[in-house]
C-alpha positions, -999 to 999 in steps of 0.1 A, spaced: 139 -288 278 171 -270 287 180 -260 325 201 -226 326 215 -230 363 237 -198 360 227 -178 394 219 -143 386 240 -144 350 211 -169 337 196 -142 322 224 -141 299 210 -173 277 188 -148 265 218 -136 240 225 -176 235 191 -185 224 170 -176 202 139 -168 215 146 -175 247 135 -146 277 145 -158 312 122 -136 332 139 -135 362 143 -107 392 174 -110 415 175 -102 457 204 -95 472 210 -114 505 240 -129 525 248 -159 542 276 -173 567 282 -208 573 293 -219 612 307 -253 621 298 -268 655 306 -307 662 280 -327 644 259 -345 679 258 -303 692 229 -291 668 192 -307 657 185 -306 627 160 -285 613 153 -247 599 142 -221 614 123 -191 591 115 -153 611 90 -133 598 97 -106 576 102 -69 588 84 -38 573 109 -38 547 105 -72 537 141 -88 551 138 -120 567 165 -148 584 162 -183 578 184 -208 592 188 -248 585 211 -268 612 223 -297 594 235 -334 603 270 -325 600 269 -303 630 265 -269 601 246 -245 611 238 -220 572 221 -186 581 208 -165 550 190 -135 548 174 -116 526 181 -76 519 143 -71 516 124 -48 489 150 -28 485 177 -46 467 159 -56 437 179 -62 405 161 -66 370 172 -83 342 193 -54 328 213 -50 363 217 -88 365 234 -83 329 258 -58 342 268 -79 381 305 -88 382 315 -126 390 323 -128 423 
């Protein structure tokens, strides 16, 4: 077995291996990180339902007082493998 943990560039093995598809779609999304002292949050997540245009916000407190919020662009950022190809590092 081989585990291609490359983000959005996995489908890049595709040119590595022979034989090898990766069929994978790509969402585009953002998250932010906030710090709070770690006794002033439970933790837990939190998930909102999605819009009419399929976005969403979830949200996971942590022990460490971190609260991560990511969401989701919805249906309308949808990459395919040939757009994933072309996606600069960032």
């Amino acid at each position: 077995a081989v585990v291609v943990a490359l983000g959005p560039w996995s489908v890049l093995a595709e040119d590595w291996f022979e034989g090898i598809q990766v069929p994978m779609v790509g969402t585009q999304g953002t998250s932010a990180v906030y710090a709070h002292p770690p006794s002033s949050v439970t933790p837990g997540p939190l998930f909102c339902a999605e819009d009419a245009q399929g976005r969403h916000l979830e949200v996971f407190s942590r022990p460490n007082g971190e609260v991560y919020c990511v969401g989701g662009a919805g249906d309308q950022k949808i990459f395919v493998p040939g757009q994933l190809r072309a996606l600069p590092p960032k």
